[in-house]
ZAMI-89727 format. One record per residue (C-alpha): residue in one letter; x, y, z. Coordinates in steps of 0.05 Angstrom, whole numbers, always signed. Each point is the difference from the previous one (the first is absolute). Layout:
<rs>
<r><zafi>A</zafi><c1>X</c1><c2>Y</c2><c3>Z</c3></r>
...
</rs>
This chain:
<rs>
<r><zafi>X</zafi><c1>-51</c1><c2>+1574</c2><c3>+2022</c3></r>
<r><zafi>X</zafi><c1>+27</c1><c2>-68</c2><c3>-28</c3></r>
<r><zafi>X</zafi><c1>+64</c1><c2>-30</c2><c3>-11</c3></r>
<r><zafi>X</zafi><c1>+13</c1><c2>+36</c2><c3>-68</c3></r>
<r><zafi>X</zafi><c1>-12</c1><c2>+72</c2><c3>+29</c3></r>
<r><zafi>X</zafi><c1>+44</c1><c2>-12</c2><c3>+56</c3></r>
<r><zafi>X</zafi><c1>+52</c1><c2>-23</c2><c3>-48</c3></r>
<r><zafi>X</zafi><c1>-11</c1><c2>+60</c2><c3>-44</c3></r>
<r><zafi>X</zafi><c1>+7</c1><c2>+50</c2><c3>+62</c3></r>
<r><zafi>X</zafi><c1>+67</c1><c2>-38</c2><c3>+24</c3></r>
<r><zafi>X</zafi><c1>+28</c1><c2>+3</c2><c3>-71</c3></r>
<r><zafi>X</zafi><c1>-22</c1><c2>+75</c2><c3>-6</c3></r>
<r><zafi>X</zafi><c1>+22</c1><c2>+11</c2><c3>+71</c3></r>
<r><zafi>X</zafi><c1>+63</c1><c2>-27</c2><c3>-8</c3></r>
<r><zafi>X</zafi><c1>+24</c1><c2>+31</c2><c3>-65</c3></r>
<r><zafi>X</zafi><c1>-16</c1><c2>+71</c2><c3>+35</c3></r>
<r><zafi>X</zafi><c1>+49</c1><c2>-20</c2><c3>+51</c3></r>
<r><zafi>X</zafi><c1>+55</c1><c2>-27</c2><c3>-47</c3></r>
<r><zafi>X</zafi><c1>-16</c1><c2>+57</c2><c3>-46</c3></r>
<r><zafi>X</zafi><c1>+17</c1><c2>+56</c2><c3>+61</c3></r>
<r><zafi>X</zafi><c1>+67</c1><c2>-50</c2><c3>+20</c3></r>
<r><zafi>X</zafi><c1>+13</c1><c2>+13</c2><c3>-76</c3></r>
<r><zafi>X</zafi><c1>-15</c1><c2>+79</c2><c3>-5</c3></r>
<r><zafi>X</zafi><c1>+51</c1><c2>+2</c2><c3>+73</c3></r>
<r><zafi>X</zafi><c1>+50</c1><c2>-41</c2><c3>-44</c3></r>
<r><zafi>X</zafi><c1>+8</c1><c2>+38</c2><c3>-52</c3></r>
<r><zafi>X</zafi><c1>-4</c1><c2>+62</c2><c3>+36</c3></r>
<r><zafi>X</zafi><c1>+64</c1><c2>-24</c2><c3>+35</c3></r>
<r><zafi>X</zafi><c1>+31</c1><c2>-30</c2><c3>-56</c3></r>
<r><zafi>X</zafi><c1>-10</c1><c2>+69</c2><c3>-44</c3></r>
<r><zafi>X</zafi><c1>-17</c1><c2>+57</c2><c3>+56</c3></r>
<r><zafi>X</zafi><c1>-68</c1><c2>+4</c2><c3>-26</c3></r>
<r><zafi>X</zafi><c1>-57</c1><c2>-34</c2><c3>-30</c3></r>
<r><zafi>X</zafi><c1>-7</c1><c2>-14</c2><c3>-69</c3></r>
<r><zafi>X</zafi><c1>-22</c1><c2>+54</c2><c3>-51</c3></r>
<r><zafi>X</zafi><c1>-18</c1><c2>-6</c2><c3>-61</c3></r>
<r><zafi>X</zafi><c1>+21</c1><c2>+64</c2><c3>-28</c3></r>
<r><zafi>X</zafi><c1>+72</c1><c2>-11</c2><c3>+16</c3></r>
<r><zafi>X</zafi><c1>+11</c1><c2>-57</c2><c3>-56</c3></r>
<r><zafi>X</zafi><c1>-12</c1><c2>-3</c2><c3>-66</c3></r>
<r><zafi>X</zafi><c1>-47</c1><c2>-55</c2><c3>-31</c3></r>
<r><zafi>X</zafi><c1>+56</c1><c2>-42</c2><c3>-17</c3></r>
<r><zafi>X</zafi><c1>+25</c1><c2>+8</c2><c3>+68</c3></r>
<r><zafi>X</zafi><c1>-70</c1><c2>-24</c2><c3>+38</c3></r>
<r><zafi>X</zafi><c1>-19</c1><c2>-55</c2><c3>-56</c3></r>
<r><zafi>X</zafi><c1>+77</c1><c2>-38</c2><c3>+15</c3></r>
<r><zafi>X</zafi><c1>-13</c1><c2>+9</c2><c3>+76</c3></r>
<r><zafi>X</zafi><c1>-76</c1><c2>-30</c2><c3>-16</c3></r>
<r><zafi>X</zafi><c1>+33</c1><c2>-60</c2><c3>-42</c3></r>
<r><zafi>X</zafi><c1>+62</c1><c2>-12</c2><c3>+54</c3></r>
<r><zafi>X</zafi><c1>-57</c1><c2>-7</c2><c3>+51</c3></r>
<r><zafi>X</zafi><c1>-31</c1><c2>-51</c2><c3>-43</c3></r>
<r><zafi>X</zafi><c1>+58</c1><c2>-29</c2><c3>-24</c3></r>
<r><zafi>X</zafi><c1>-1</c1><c2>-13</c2><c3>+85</c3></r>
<r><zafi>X</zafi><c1>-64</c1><c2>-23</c2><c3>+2</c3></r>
<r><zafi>X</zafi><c1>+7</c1><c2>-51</c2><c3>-46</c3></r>
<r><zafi>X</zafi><c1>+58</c1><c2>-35</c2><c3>+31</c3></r>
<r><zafi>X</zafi><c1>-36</c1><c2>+5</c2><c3>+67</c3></r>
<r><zafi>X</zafi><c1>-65</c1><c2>-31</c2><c3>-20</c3></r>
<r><zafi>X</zafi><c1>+32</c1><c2>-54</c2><c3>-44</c3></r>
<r><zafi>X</zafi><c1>+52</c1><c2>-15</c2><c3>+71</c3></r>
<r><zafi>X</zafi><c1>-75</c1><c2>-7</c2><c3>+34</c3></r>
<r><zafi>X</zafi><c1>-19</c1><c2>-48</c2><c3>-59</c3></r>
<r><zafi>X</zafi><c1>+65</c1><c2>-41</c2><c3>+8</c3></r>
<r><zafi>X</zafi><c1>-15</c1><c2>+0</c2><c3>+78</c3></r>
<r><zafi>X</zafi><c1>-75</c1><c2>-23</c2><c3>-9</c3></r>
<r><zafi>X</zafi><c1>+17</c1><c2>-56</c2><c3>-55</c3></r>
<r><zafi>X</zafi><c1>+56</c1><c2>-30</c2><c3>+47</c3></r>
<r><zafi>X</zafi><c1>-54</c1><c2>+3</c2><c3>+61</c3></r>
<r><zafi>X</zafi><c1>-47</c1><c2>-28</c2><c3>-43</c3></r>
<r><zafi>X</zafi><c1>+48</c1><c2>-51</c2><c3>-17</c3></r>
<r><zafi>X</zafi><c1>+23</c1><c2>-27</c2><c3>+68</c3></r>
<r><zafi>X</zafi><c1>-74</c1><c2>-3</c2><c3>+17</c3></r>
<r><zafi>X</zafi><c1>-25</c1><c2>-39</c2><c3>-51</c3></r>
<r><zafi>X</zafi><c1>+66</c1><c2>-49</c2><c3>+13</c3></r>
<r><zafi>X</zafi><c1>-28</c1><c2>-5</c2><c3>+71</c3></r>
<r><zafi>X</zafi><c1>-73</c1><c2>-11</c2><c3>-23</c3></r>
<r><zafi>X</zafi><c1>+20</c1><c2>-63</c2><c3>-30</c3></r>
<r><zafi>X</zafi><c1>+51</c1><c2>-31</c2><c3>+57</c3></r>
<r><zafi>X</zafi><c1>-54</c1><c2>+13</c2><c3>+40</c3></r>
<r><zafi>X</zafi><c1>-56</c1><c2>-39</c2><c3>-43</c3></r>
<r><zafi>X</zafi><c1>+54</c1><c2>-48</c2><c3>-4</c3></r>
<r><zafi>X</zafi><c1>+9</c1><c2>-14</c2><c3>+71</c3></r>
<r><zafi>X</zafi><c1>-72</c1><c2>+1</c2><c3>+12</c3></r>
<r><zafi>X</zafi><c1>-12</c1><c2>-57</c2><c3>-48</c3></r>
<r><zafi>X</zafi><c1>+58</c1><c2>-33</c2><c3>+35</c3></r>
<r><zafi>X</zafi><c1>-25</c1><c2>+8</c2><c3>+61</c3></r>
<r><zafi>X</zafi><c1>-76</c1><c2>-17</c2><c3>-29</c3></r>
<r><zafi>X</zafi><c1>+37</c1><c2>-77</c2><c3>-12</c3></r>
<r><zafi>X</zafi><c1>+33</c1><c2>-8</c2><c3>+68</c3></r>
<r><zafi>X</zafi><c1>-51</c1><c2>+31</c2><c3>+52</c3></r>
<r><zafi>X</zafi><c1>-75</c1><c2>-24</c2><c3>+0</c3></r>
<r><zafi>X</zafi><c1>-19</c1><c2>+70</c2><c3>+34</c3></r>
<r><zafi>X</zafi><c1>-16</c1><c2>+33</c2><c3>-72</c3></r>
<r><zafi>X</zafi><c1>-48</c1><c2>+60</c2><c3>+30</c3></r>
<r><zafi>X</zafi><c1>+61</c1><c2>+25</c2><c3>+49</c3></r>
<r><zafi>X</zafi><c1>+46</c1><c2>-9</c2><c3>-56</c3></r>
<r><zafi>X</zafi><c1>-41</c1><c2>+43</c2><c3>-49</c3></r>
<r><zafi>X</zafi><c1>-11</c1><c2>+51</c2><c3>+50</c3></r>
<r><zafi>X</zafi><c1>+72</c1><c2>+6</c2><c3>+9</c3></r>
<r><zafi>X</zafi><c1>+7</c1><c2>+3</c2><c3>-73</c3></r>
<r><zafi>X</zafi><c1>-54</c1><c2>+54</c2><c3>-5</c3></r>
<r><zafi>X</zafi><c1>+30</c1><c2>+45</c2><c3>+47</c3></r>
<r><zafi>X</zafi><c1>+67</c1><c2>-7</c2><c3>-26</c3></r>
<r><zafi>X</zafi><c1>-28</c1><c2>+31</c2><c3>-75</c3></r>
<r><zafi>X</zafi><c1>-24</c1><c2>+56</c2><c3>+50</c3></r>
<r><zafi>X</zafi><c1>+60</c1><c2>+19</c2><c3>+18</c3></r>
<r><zafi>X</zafi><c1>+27</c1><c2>-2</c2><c3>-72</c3></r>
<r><zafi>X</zafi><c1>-50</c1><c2>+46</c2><c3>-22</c3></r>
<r><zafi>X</zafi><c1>+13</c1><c2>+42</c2><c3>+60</c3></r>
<r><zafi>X</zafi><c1>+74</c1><c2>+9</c2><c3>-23</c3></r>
<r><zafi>X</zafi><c1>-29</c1><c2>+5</c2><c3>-78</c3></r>
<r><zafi>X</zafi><c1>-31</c1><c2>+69</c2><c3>+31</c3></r>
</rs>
């Protein structure tokens, strides 16, 4: 199995288990689960396009979330290529220095994850 089947298993595994948290949810919130038959088509296509309506503000919060991450990382990229160089000038030990440097981009792209 590689990396992308596990993924795939986790995402399908996971939306079974959000899926039955939803079914119990609306069973409480309406004493039982939902049936089609008891709406009309208008009724289930708003419920579909509230849901989406949902869904879109969601995702694009996400979006806003990843661009500001994204953001403070790339603002610490550079301070940290800055104070490299800096530090490149005033200590002779360059290999130590880059290592440092390396290791600190590691850690960025740990956080990018």
């Amino acid at each position: 199995m590689n990396e992308n089947d596990k993924f795939i298993r986790s995402a399908i595994s996971n939306f079974g288990i959000v899926q039955q948290q939803q079914y119990e949810k609306g069973v409480k919130k309406y004493g039982a689960p939902f049936n089609p038959d008891h709406f009309n088509q208008r009724e289930v296509s708003a419920h579909a396009f509230e849901e989406l309506a949902d869904l879109l503000v969601y995702v694009s919060g996400m979006a806003e979330k990843l661009n500001k991450q994204e953001q403070k990382i790339n603002k610490l990229e550079t301070s940290l290529k800055l104070v490299r160089n800096e530090a490149l000038r005033e200590f002779p030990d360059r290999e130590r220095i880059n290592k440092l440097y390396r290791s600190a981009l590691f850690l960025t792209d740990v956080h990018m994850l």
